[in-house]
C-alpha positions as CSV (number, residue, x, y, z in Angstrom):
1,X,0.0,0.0,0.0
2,X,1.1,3.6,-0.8
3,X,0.4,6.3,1.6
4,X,-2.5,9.4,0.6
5,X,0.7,11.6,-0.3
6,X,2.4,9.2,-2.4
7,X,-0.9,8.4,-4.1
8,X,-1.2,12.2,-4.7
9,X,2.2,12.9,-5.9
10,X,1.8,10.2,-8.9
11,X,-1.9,11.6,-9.8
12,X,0.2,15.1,-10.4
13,X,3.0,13.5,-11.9
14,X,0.6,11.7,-14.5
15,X,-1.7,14.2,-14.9
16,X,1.2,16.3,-15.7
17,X,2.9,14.3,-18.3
18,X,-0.7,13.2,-19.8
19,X,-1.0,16.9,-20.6
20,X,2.4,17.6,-22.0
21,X,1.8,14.6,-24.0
22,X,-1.7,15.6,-25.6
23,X,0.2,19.3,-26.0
24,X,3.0,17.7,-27.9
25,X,0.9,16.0,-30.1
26,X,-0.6,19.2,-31.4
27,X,2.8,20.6,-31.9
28,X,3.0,17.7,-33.9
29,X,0.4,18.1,-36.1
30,X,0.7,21.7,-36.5
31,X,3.8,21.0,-38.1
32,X,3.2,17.8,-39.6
33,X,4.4,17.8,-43.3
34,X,2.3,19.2,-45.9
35,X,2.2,15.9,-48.2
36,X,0.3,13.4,-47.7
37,X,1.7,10.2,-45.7
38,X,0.9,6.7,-45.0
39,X,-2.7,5.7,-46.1
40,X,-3.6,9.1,-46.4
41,X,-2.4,8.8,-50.4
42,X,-5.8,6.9,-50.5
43,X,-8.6,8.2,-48.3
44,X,-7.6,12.1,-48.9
45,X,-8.4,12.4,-52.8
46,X,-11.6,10.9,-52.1
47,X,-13.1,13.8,-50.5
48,X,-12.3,15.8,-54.1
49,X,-14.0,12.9,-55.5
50,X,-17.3,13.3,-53.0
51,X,-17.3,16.6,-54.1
52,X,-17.2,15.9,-57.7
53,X,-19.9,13.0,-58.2
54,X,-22.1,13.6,-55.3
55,X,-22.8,11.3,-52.6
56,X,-24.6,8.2,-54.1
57,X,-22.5,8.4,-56.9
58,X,-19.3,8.0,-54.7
59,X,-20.4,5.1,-52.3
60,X,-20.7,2.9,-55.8
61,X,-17.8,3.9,-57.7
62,X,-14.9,5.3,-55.1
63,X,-11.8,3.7,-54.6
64,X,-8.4,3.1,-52.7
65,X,-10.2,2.1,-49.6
66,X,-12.1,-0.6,-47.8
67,X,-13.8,1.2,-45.4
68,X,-17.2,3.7,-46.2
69,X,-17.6,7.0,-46.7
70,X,-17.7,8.3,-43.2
71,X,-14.4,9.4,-43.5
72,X,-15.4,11.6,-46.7
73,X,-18.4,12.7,-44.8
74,X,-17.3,14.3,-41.8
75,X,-13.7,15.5,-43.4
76,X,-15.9,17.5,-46.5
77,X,-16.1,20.8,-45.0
78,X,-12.5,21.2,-44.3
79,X,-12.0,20.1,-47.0
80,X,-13.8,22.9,-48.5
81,X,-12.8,25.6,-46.4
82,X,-9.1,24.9,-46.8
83,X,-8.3,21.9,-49.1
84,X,-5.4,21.3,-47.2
85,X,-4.1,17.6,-45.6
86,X,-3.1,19.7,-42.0
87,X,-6.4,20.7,-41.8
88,X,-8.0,17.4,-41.8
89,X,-5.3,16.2,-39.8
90,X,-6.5,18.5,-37.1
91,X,-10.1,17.2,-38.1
92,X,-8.9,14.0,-36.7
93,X,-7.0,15.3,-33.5
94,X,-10.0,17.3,-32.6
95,X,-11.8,13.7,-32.8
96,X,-9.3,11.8,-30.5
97,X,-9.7,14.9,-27.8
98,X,-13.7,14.5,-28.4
99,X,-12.9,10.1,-27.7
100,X,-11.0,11.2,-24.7
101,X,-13.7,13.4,-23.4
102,X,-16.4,11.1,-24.3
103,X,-14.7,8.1,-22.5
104,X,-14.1,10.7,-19.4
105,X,-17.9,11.4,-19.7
106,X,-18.7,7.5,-19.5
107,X,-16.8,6.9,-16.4
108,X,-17.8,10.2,-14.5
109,X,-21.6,9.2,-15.4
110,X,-20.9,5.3,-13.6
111,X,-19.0,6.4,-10.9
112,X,-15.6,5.5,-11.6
113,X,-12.9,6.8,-9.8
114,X,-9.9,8.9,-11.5
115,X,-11.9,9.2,-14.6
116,X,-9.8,12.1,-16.0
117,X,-6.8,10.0,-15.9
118,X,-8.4,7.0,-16.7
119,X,-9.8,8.9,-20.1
120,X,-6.3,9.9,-20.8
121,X,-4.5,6.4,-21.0
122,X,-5.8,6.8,-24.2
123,X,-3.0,8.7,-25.4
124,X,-0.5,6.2,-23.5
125,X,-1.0,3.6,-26.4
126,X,1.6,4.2,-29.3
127,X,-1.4,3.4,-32.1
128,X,-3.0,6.3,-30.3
129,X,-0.4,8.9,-31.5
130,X,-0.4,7.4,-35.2
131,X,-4.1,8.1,-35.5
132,X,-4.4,11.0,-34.1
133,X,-1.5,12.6,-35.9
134,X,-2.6,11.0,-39.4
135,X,-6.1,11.2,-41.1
136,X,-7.3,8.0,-40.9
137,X,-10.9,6.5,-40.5
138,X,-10.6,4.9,-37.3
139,X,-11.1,8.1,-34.7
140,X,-14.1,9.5,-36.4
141,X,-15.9,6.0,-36.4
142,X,-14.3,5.2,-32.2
143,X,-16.3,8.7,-32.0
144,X,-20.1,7.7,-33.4
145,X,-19.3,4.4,-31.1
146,X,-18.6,6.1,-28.0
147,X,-21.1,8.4,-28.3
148,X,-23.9,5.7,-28.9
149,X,-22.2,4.3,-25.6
150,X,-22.5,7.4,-23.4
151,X,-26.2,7.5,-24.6
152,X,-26.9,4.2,-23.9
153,X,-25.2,5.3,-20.3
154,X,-27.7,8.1,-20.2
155,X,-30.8,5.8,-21.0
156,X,-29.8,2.9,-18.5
157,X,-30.9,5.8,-15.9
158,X,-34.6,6.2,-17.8
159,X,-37.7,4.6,-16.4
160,X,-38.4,5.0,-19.9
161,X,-36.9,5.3,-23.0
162,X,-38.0,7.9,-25.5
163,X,-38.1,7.5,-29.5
164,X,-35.8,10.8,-29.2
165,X,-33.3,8.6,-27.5
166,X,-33.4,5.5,-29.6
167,X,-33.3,7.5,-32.8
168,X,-30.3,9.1,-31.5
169,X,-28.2,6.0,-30.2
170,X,-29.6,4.5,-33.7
171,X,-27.9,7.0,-35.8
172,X,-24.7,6.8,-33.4
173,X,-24.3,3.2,-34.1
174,X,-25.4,3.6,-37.5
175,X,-22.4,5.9,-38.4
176,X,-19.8,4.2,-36.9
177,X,-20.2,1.3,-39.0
178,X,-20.5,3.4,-42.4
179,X,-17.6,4.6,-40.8
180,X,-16.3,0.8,-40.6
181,X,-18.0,-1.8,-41.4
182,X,-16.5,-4.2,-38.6
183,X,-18.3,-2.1,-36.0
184,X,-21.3,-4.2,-37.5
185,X,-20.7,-6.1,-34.3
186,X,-21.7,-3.4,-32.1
187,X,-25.4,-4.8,-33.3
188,X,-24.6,-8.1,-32.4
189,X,-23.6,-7.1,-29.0
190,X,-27.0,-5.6,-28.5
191,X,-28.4,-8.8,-29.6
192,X,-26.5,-11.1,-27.3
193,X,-27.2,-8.4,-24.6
194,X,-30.8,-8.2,-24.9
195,X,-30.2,-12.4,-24.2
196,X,-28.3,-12.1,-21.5
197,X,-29.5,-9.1,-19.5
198,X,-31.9,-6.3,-19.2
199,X,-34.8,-8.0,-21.0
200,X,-37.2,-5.5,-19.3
201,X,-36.0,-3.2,-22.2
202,X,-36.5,-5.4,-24.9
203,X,-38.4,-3.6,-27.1
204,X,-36.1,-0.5,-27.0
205,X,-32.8,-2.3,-27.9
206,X,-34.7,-4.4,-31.2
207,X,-35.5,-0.8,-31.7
208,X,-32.5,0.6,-31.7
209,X,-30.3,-2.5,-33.1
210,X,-33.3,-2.2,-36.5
211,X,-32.8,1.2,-36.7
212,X,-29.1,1.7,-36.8
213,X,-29.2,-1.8,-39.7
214,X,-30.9,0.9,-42.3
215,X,-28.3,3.1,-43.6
216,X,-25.5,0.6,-43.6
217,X,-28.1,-2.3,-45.2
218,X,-28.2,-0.1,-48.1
219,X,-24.6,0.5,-48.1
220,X,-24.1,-3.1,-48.2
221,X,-26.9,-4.0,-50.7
222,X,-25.3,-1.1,-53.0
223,X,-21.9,-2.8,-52.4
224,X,-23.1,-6.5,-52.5
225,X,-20.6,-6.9,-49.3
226,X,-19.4,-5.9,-46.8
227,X,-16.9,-3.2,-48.5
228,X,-16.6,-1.5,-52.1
229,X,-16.6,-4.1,-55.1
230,X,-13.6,-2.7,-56.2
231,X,-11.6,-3.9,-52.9
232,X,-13.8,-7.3,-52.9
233,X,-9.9,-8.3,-53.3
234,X,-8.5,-7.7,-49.8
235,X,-11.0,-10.2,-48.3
236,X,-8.9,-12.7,-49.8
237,X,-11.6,-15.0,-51.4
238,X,-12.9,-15.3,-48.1
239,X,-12.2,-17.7,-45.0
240,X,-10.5,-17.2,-41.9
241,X,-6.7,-16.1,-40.4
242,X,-5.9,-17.3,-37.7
243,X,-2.7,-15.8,-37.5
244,X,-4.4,-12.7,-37.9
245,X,-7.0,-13.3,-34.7
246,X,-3.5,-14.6,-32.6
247,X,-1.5,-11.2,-33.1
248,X,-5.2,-8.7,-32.5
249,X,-5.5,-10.9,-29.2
250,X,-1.7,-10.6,-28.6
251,X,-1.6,-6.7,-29.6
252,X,-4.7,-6.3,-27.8
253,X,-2.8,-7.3,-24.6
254,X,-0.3,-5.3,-25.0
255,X,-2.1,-2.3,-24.9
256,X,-3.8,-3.6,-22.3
257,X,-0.3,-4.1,-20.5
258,X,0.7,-0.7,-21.5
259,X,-2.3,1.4,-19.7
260,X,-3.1,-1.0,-16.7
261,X,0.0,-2.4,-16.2
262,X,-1.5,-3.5,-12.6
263,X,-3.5,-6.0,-13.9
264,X,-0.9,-8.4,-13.1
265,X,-0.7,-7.7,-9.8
266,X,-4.2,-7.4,-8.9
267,X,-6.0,-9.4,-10.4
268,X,-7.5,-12.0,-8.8
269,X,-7.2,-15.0,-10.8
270,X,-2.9,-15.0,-10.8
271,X,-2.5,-18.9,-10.7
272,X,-5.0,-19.0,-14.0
273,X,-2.8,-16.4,-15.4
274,X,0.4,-17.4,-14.9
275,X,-1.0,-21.2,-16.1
276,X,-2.0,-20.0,-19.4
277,X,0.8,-17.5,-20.2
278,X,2.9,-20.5,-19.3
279,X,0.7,-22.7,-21.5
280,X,0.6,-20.1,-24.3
281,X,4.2,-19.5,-24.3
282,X,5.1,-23.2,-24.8
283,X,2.7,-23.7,-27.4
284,X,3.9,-20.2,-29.4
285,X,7.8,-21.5,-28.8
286,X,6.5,-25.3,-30.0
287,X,5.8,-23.3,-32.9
288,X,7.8,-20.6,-33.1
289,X,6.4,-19.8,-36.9
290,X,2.8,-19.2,-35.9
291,X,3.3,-15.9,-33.8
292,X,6.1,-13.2,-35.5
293,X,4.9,-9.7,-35.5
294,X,7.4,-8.4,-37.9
295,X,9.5,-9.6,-40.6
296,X,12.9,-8.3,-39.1
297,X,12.0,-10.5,-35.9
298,X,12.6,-13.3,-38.3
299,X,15.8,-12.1,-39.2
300,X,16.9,-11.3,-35.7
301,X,20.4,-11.9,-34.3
302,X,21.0,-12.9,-31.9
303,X,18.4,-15.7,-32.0
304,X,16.9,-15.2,-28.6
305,X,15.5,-12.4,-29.7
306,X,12.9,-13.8,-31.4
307,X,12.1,-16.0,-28.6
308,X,11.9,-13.4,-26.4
309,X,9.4,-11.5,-28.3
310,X,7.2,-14.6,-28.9
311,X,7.8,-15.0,-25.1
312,X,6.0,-11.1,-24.8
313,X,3.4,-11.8,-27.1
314,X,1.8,-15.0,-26.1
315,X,2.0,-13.7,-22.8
316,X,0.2,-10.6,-23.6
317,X,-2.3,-12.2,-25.0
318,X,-2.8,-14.7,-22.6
319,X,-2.9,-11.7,-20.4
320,X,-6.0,-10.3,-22.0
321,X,-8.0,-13.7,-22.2
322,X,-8.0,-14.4,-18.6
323,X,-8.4,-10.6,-17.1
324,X,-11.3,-10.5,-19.5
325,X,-13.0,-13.5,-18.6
326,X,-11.9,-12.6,-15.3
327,X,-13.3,-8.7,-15.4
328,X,-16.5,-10.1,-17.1
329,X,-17.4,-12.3,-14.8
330,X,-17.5,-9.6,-12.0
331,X,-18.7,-7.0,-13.8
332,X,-22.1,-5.5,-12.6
333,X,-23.1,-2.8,-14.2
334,X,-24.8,-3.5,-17.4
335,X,-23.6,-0.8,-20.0
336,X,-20.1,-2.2,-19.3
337,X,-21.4,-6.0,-19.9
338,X,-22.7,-4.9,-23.0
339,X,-19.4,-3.1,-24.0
340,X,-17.4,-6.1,-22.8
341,X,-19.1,-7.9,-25.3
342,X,-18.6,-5.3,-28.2
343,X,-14.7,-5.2,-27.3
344,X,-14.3,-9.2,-27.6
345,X,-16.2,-9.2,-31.0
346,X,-14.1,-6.1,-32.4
347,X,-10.8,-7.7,-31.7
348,X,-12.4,-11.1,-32.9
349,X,-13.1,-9.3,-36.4
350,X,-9.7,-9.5,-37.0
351,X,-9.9,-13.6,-37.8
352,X,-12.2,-12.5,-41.1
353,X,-9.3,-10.1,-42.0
354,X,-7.1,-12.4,-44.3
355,X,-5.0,-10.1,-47.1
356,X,-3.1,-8.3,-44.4
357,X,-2.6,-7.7,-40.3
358,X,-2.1,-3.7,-38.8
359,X,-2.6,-2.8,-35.2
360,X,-4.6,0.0,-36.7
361,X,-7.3,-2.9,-36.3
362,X,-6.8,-3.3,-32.8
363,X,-6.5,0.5,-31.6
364,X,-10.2,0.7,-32.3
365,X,-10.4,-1.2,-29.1
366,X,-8.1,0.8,-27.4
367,X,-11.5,3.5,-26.1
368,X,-13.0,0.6,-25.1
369,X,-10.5,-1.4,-22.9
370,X,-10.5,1.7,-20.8
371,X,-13.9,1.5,-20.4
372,X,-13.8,-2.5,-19.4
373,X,-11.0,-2.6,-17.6
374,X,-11.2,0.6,-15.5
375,X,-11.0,-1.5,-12.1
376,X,-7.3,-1.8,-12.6
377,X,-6.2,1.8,-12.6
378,X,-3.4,2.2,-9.5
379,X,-1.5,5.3,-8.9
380,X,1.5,3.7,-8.5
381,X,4.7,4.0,-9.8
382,X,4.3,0.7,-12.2
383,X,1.4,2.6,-13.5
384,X,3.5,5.9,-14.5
385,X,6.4,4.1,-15.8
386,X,4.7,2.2,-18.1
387,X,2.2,4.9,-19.1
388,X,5.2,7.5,-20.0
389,X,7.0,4.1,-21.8
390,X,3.8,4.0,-24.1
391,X,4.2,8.3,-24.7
392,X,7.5,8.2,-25.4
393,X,7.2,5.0,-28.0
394,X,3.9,7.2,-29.5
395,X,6.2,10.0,-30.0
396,X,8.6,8.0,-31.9
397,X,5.8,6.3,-33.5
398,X,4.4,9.8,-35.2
399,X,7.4,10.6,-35.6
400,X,8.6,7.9,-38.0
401,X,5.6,8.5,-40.1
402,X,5.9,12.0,-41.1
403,X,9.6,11.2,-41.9
């Protein structure tokens, strides 16, 4: 146990270094460079294109990306005001401060303690700083998600629930998967909720699960899938990675690791834990080719290296397994049940991803492990190493983008 002053000095120390970090950030992007970077080269022409062929026009014949035209939708009046990349760039920091405010907004509203810090371990997780410095379509769909969240906090307080309020959450949900169509689960996690709990409010969530289907129904119908014909490729004929759903579980950890690093220590199941890291490690090692992040991890010398990095992963992601079974089965509150089943069915998306792997897929749980795991905050000094650790590799991160 650390005493009341010791607590206090690390809430100051944190809450000092989350600030410099969000500050840095928009230093950053304010003098990011003025040509487009990364995947950028693909979603920025298509707001020209929006403009040129109208909306219905665009969601049948754009291209360069998989995901919809949220992206195009909420970047368009930047994009008219100043055609410029740095200004949509700032489109999409303005987003991640809105996700950090939102997820602030959640805890406040269900009690939790330290919800301002809590909110800003988003920024501890490197992915964080990559999309939040680069304009990208995963912020502006984490927004439309959280914000279908906080209102679904909001109603869980109702006796009753208005239309006004399930039009709203409808539309909420509704956006976020035009905004990507994996957030499709978010439905399903209202489906399997309405099984498992809160049957009293039945009719409300069919409500609000068939209203937010319309708009990205058509979407789909226009498409004939799941994504534009024209990428029909990148789902790879179809079927399943494995490999892919191993590394989301495994990065997922990790980030998990990286803002609650006390999860270890408190949680309550430790011989579980340390039985299926152990398990999970020998079975990664047994095959050491199932589980390599990164191409130069192949190629590393000296040899151990490798191993030591399988070693990390399989026990991050055994990490995540058990404190989520473990979190779940405690959990009490029933907007967090229902968001700890949207957060196991967004990293599982990752198994019908087969032409490629990116932690960009798993930072769009990052919002959402706050919210599920928010038991585990400590103000410690485990907790502000590892938090700084995760700014400091973000920085680099951004960093090795723009250059």
């Amino acid at each position: 146990m650390i005493s009341y002053s010791q607590k206090k000095a690390f809430i100051l120390k944190s809450f000092f270094i989350f600030l410099s970090a969000l500050v840095f950030l928009a230093i950053n992007v304010s003098f990011s460079p003025a040509h487009l970077v990364y995947d950028e080269n693909y979603f920025y022409p298509n707001i020209a294109y929006l403009h040129n062929v109208g909306l219905f026009t665009f969601i049948k014949t754009y291209t360069g990306q998989a995901p919809g035209p949220l992206y195009e939708l909420v970047h368009y009046l930047t994009y008219l005001l100043s055609n410029s990349i740095l200004f949509v760039r700032f489109d999409n920091l303005l987003f991640s401060f809105l996700n950090i405010l939102l997820i602030s907004w959640i805890l406040k509203r269900t009690g939790s303690a330290d919800y301002v810090l809590q909110s800003l371990l988003y920024i501890c997780v490197p992915l964080s700083w990559v999309n939040s410095g680069i304009a990208l379509t995963e912020t502006p769909t984490i927004l439309f998600s959280l914000l279908s969240f906080y209102f679904l906090c909001t109603v869980s307080d109702k006796a009753v629930v208005s239309l006004t309020d399930v039009i709203i959450i409808s539309v909420c949900i509704s956006l976020s998967i035009i905004g990507r169509s994996t957030f499709i689960v978010q439905v399903v996690a209202l489906g399997v909720f309405f099984v498992y709990k809160l049957k009293e409010r039945r009719y409300s969530l069919l409500c609000i699960a068939a209203l937010s289907l319309i708009a990205p129904l058509y979407l789909f119908y226009t498409w004939q899938g799941l994504m534009p014909p024209n990428q029909a490729f990148l789902s790879g004929g179809g079927g399943f990675s494995v490999y892919h759903f191993l590394l989301a579980i495994a990065y997922t950890g990790i980030c998990l690791f990286i803002m609650y690093p006390n999860t270890i220590i408190n949680i309550r199941q430790k011989p579980l834990l340390f039985l299926a890291i152990a398990t999970a490690t020998f079975l990664v090692l047994l095959r050491s080719d199932i589980l390599i992040p990164l191409q130069t991890i192949k190629l590393a010398h000296p040899a151990f290296l490798k191993y030591a990095v399988l070693v990390f992963y399989s026990a991050s992601a055994a990490l995540f397994v058990i404190s989520f079974i473990a979190n779940t089965m405690e959990e009490e509150k029933g907007v967090f049940i229902l968001i700890s089943i949207f957060l196991l069915l967004l990293v599982c998306t990752s198994i019908k991803i087969t032409h490629q792997f990116s932690a960009r897929y798993v930072f769009q749980s990052v919002p959402f492990l706050i919210l599920v795991f928010r038991k585990y905050y400590r103000n410690n000094l485990l907790q502000f190493l590892i938090n700084t650790f995760g700014i400091l590799m973000g920085m680099i991160s951004l960093q090795g983008y723009y250059h």
